[in-house]
C-alpha positions in Angstrom: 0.0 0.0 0.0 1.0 3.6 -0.5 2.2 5.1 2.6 1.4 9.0 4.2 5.1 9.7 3.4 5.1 8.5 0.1 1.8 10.5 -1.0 3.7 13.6 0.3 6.2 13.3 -1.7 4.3 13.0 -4.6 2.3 16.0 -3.3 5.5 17.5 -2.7 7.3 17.3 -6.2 3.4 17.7 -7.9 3.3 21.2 -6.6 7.2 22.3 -7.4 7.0 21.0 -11.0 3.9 23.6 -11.6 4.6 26.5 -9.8 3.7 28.8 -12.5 -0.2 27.2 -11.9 0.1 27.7 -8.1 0.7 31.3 -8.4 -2.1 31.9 -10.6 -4.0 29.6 -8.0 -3.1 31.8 -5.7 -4.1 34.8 -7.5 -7.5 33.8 -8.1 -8.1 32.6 -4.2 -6.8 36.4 -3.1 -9.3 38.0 -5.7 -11.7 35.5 -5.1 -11.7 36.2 -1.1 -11.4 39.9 -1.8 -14.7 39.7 -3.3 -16.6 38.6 -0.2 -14.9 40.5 2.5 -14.9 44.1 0.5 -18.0 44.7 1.9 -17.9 43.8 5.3 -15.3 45.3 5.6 -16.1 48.8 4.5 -19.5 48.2 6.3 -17.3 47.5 9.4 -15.5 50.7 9.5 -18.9 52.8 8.9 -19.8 54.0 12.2 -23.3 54.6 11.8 -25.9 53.3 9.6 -26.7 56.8 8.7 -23.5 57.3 7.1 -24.4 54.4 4.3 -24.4 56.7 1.3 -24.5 56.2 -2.1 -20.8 56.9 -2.2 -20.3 53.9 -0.2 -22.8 51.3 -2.8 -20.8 52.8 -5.1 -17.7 51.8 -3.5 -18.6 48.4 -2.9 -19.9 48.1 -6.4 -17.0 49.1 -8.2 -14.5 47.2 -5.7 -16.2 44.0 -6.4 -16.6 44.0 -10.0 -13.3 44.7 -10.1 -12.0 41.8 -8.1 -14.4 39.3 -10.1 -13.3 40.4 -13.8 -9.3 39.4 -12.5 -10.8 36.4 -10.7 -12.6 35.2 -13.8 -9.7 36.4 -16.5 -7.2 34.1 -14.2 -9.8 31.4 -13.9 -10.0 31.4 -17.7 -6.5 30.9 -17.9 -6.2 28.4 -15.2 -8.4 26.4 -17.0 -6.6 26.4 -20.0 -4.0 25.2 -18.0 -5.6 22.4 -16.5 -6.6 21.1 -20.0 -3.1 21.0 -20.8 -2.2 19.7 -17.6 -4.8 16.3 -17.9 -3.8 15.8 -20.9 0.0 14.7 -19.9 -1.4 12.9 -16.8 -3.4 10.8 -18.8 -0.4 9.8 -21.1 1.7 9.8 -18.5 -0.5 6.9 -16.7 -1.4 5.4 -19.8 2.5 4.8 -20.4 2.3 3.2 -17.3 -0.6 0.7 -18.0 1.4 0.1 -21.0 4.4 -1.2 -18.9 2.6 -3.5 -17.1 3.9 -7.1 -17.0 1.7 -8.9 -19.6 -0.1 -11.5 -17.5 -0.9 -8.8 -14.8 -2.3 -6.8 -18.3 -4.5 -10.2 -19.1 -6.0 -10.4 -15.7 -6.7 -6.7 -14.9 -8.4 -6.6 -17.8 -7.5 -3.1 -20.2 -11.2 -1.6 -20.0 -11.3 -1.7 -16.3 -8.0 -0.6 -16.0 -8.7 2.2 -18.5 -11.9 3.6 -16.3 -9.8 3.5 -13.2 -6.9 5.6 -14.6 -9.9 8.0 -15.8 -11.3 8.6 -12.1 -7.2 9.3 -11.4 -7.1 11.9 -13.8 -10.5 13.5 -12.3 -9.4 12.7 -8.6 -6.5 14.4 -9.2 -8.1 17.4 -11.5 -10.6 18.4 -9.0 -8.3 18.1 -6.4 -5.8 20.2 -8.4 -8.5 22.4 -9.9 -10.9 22.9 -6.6 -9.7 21.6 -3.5 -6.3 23.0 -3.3 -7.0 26.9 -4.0 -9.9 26.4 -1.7 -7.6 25.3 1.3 -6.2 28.8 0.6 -9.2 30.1 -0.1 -11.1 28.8 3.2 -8.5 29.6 5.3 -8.5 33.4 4.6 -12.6 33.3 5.0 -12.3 31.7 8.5 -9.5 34.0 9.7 -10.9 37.1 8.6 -14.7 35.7 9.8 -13.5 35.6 13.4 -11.3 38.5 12.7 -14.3 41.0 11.5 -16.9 39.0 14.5 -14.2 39.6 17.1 -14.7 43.4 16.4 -18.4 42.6 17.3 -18.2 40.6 20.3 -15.6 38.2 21.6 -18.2 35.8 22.4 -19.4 35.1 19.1 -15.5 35.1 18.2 -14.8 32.2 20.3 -18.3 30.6 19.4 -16.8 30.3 15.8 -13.1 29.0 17.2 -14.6 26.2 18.6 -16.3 25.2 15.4 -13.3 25.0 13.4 -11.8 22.0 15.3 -14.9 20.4 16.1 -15.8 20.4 12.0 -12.4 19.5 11.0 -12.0 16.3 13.1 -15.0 15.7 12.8 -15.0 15.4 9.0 -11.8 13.4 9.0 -13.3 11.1 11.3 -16.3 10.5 9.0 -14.3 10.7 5.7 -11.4 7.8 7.0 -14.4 5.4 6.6 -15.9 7.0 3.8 -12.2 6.3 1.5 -12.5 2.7 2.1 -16.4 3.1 0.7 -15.1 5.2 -2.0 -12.6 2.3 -2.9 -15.5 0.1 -3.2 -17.6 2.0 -5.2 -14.6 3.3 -7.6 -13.7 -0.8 -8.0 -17.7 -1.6 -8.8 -18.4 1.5 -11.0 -14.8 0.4 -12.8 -16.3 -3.3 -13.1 -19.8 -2.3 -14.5 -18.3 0.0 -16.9 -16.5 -2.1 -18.6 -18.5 -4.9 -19.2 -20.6 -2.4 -20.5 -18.4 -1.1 -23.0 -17.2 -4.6 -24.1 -21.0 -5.7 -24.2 -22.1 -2.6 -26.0 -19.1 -2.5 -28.3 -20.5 -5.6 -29.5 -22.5 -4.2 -32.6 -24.1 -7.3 -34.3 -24.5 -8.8 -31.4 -26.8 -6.3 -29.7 -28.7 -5.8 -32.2 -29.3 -9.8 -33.5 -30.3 -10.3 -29.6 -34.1 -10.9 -29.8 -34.8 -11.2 -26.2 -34.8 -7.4 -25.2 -34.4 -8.6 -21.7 -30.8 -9.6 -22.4 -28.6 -6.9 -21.6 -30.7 -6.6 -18.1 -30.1 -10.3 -16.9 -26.3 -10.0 -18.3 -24.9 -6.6 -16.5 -28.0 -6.2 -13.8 -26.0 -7.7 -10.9 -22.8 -5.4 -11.8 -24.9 -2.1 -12.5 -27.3 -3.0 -9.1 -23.5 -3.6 -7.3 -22.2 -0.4 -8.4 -25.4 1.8 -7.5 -25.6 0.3 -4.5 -21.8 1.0 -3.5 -22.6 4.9 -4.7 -26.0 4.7 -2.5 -24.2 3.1 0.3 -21.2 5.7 0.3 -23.7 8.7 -0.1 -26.0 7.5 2.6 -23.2 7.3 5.3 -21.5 10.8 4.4 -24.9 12.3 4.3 -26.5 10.8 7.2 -22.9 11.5 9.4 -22.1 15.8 8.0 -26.0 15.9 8.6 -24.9 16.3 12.3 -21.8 18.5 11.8 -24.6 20.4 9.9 -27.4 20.4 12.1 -24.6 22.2 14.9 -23.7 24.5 12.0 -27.1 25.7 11.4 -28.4 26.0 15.2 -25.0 28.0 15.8 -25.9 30.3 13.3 -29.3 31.1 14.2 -28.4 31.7 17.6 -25.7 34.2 17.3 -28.3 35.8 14.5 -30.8 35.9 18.0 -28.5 36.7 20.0 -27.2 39.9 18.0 -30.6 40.8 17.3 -30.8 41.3 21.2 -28.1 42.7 22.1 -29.2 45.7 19.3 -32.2 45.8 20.6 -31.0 46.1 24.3 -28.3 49.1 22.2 -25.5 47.1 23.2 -24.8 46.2 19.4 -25.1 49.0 16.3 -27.4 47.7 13.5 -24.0 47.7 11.1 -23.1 45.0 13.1 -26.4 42.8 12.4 -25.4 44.1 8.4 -21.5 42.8 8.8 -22.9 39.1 10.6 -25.0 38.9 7.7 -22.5 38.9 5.4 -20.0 37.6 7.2 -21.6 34.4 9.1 -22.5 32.3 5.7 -18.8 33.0 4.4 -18.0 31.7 7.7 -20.0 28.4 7.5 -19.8 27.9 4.0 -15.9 27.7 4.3 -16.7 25.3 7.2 -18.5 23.1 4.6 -15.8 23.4 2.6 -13.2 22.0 5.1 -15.3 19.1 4.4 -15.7 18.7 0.6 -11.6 19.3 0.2 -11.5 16.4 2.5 -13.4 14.5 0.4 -11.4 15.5 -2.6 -8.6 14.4 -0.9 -9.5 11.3 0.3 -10.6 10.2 -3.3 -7.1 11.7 -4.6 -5.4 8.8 -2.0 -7.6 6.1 -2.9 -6.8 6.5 -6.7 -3.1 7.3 -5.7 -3.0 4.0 -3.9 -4.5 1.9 -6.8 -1.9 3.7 -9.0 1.2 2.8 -6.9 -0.2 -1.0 -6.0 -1.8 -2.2 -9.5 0.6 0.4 -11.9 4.0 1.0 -10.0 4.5 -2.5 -8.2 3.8 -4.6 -11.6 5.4 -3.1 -13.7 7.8 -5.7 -16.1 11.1 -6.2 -16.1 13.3 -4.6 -18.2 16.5 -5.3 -19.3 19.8 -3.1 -19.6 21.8 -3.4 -22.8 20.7 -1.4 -25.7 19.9 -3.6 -29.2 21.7 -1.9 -32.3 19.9 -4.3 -34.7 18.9 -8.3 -34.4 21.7 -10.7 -36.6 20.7 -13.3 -35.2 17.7 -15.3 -32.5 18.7 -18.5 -30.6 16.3 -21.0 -29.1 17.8 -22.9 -26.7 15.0 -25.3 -24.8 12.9 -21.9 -24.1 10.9 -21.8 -20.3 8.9 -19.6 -18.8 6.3 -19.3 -15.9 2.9 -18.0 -15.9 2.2 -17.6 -12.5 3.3 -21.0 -10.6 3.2 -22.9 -13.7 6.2 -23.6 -15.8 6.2 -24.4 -19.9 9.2 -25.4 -22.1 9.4 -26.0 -25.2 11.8 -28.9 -26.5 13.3 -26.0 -29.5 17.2 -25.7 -30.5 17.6 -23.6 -33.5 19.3 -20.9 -34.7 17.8 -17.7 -36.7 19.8 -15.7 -39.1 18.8 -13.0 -42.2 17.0 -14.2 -45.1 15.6 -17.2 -42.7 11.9 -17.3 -43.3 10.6 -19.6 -40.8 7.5 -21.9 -40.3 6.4 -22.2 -36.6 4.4 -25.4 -37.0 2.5 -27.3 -34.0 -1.2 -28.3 -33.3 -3.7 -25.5 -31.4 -2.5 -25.1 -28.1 0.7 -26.3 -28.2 2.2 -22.7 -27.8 3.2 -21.8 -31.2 1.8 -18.2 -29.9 3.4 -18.4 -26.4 6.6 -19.0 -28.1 6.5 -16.0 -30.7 5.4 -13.5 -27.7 8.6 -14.6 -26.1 10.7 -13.0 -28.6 8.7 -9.7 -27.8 9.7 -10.1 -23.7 5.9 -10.2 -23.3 7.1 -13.0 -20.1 10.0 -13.3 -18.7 12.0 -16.1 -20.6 15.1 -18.6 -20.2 16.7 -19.7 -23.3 16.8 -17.6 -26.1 19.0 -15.5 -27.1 19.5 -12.3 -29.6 23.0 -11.7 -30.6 24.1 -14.6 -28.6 22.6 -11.9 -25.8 20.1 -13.5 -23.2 17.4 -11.7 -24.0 16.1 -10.9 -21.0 19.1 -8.2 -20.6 18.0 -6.4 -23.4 16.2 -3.1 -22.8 12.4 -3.8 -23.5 11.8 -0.5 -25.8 15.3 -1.1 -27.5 14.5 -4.9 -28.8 10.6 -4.0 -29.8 11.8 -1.1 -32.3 13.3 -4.0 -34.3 10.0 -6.2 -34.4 7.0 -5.7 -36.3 4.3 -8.1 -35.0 1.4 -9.2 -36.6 -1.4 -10.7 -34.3 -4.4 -12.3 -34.7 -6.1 -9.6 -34.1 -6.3 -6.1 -35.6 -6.9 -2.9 -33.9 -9.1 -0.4 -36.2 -9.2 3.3 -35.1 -11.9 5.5 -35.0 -10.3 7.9 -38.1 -9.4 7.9 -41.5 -8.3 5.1 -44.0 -4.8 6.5 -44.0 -4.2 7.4 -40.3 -5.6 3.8 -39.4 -2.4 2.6 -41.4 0.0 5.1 -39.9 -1.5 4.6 -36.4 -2.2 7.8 -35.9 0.1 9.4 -38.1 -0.4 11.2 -41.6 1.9 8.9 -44.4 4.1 10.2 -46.3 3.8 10.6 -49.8 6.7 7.4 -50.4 5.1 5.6 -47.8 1.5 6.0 -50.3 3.0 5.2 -53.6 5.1 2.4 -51.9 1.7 0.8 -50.7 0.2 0.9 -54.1 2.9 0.1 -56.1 2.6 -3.5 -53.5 -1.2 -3.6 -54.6 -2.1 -4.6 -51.0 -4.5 -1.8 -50.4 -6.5 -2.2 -54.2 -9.4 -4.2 -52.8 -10.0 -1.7 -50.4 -9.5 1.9 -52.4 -11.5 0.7 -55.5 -14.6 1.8 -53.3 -12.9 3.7 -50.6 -9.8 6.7 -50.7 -7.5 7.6 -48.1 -9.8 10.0 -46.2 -12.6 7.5 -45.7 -13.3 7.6 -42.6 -13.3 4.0 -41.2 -15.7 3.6 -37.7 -15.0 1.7 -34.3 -13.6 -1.7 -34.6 -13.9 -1.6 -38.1 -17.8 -2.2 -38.4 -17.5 -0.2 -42.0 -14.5 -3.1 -43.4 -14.7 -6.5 -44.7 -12.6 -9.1 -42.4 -10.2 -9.3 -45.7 -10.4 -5.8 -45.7 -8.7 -5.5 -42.0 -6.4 -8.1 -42.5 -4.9 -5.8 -45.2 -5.0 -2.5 -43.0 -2.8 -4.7 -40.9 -0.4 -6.1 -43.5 -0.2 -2.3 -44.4 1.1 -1.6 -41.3 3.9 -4.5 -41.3 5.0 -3.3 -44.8 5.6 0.2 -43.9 7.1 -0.8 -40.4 11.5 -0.6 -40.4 12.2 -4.0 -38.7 14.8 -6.6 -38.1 12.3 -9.3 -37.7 8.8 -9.6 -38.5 6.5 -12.1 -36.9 2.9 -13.0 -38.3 0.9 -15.2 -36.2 -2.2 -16.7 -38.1 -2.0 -12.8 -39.3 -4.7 -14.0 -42.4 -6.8 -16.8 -40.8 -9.9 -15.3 -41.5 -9.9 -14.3 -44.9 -9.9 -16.4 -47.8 -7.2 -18.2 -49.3 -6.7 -16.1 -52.0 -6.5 -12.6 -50.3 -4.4 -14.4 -47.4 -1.8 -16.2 -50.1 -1.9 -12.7 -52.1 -1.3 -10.8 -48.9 1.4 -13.4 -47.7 3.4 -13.4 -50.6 3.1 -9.4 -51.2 5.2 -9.4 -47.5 7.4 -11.9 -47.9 8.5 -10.2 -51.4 9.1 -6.9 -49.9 10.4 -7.9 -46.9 13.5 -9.5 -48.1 17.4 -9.5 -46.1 15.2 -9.7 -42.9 14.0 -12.8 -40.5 10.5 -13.6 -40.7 9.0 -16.2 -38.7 5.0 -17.5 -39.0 2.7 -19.8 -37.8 -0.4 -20.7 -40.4 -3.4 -23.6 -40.2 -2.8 -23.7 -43.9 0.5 -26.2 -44.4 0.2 -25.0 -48.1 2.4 -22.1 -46.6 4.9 -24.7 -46.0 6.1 -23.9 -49.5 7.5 -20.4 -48.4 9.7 -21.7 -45.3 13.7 -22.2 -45.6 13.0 -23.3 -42.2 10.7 -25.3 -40.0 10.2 -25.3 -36.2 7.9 -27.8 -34.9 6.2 -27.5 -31.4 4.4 -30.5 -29.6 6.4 -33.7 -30.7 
């Protein structure tokens, strides 16, 4: 777990690498309390009601305008800021989901652990955003509160000291339990989400379901678990600041009765009823407020905590030595563990350039295991790159000098030509290579490069991804390219065209694949079985 210290620090080094943000912060909590104590505090120093003029509205009207046109011109920026500012967290914690140790990947499951690095970024936003220029904010309405009331009577003065402890403990008292509820209800919200956006995602499914009653018995239990979690966390911090706000309230109201009696005994001047009046709800609100930045914070530790247990602590291992290019891969009797359970495969063979290698074996005999070894997706004895063990090599380092096709193929939500470029615009070489290959001619006799393609593809034939894909490979600078059952659902036509197009282009490098159909034999200098 992530300790008090450690969240310091964190605190510590968050606030010294944005400086810049914490004096605007600061700016806008000045302006901001300016606002509400300008006219108290020219009420304050009025002596008599009578003496209220026009000149003085005027005063007050012109000093709080004022104050809120900076206050909103620096909360404009500061927003911009914070747009900015999200934007790298979110990278920077969906780097680390990305170096998660692949097994720990597989059983967190990457929607879930997508929704819980969202409610990070938003922990840590409204903390960032809200909760920390209130704490400034808060502090300078309480002190000047008891300040201005202390001019009034010291009664009511020590009335409001004593509800500033008894609100703060009080709250952190209540909101210790309330994190370990929050924790519970960020975990079911996390869980129901993404079984909804797996479910949903779905498209032919949903909509070929003919009992309409489907998606309720499939995700009722997880939605009903994560309401109930909200529901269960609301009820106890309503039901327990309902006290805290019940002594709030009956505070108020009597110093408002006792004031009121004290004027009318001409102990008290009426400005003082006016000053109260403004200044009592500044006073409480900020009390409430004491509250709310707890809350903040305690949701800011919870998601802080599942960062630094389920991102920091599994992270994979890396290696150290720095791969200039692959001559040659190894196999030497791999093993590997997944979890407590060991595999090896009975391999010795030795890869060099120009090798283009057959990885034959029935299903499930780890013909896809093996491949994802050469990647460091595990941990692995027995193979070597470079005569190099290659679980010294640095991770980034060895994956620059694969391309990988997978079974699967990952379709963005953009244009034909970014989907191949993965984001990226391609450059004009990059088209005219791609059609002088012919790979792409199915697909831009009825589509162009700015077609827009839509979630997982819905708008493309299965033939039409597999090419997207091969795309990808062709255009890819590699030392080794690895295609695992990369055309197994297309037909054999468009899978032999596709195969052949790589292997022609792809020349001087090692290319190792793994294919149901053995007519692919043909295309192997080498063959590797697995399971004999």
């Amino acid at each position: 777990m992530i300790t008090k210290a450690k969240v310091v620090v964190s605190m510590k080094e968050f606030l010294c690498s944005n400086k810049k943000f914490l004096i605007l912060t600061s700016l806008v909590v000045l302006l901001s309390a300016l606002t509400a104590l300008v006219t108290p505090f020219i009420v304050q120093n009025v002596s008599d009601t009578l003496l209220i003029s026009n000149k003085t509205f005027l005063l007050i009207f012109i000093s709080m305008t004022l104050s809120f046109l900076l206050q909103l011109s620096a909360q404009l920026y500061r927003e911009n800021y914070a747009a900015n500012f999200n934007r790298q967290y979110l990278f920077q914690l969906l780097e680390k989901m990305s170096k998660l140790s692949y097994d720990t990947y597989l059983e967190a499951e990457p929607t879930y652990l997508i929704n819980r690095i969202y409610q990070a970024v938003d922990a840590l936003y409204l903390f960032f955003i809200n909760s920390l220029p209130e704490v400034l904010k808060t502090a300078l309405l309480l002190f000047f509160s008891v300040l201005f009331s202390s001019f009034i009577s010291w009664k009511i003065a020590i009335t409001l000291l004593l509800l500033i402890p008894l609100n703060y403990f009080g709250y952190k008292t209540i909101n210790k339990e309330l994190s370990v509820r929050m924790e519970n209800m960020q975990q079911s919200s996390a869980v129901a989400l993404k079984d909804l956006t797996v479910t949903l995602s779905n498209v032919d499914g949903i909509k070929s379901q003919a009992n309409e009653d489907m998606l309720y018995y499939l995700l009722e239990h997880k939605i009903e678990a994560m309401y109930v979690a909200l529901a269960n966390a609301n009820k106890f911090a309503q039901t327990t600041s309902s006290i805290l706000g019940f002594i709030n309230q009956l505070s108020q109201q009597l110093i408002y009765l006792w004031t009121s009696l004290m004027i009318a005994k001409g102990e008290l001047e009426i400005t003082n009823l006016i000053v109260l009046s403004i200044v009592l709800p500044l006073f409480f609100n900020s009390l409430s407020e004491v509250n709310r930045i707890n809350l903040d914070f305690r949701s800011l530790n919870t998601s802080n905590q599942y960062i630094q247990n389920e991102l920091d602590d599994k992270v994979e291992k890396n290696g150290h030595l720095d791969l200039v290019g692959i001559q040659s891969i190894r196999f030497a009797k791999p093993t590997f563990m997944q979890g407590t359970k060991k595999f090896d495969f009975n391999i010795t063979a030795t890869l060099s350039k120009n090798d283009i290698v057959y990885l034959s074996g029935p299903s499930g005999s780890g013909k896809s295991s093996l491949l994802k070894l050469l990647l460091k997706f595990r941990p692995t004895e027995g193979i070597y790159i470079n005569n190099l063990p290659i679980n010294q090599l640095e991770n980034r380092s060895l994956r620059q000098k694969i391309a990988y096709l997978s079974q699967e193929t990952t379709i963005l939500s953009t244009t034909l030509e970014k989907n191949i470029g993965y984001g990226n615009l391609l450059t004009p070489e990059q088209k005219h290579f791609l059609i002088q290959t012919k790979l792409l001619e199915p697909i831009l006799k009825n589509k162009n490069w700015e077609t827009m393609l839509v979630e997982n593809g819905s708008n493309l034939s299965g033939g039409e991804k597999q090419r997207i894909a091969a795309a990808r490979l062709l255009i890819t600078s590699a030392d080794l390219y690895i295609m695992d059952e990369s055309t197994s659902s297309i037909d054999e036509h468009s899978a032999t065209a596709i195969f052949e197009t790589i292997l022609n282009f792809k020349k001087d490098k090692i290319i190792i694949f793994t294919s149901h159909d053995k007519k692919k034999q043909q295309y192997a200098t080498k063959i590797i079985e697995i399971g004999k």
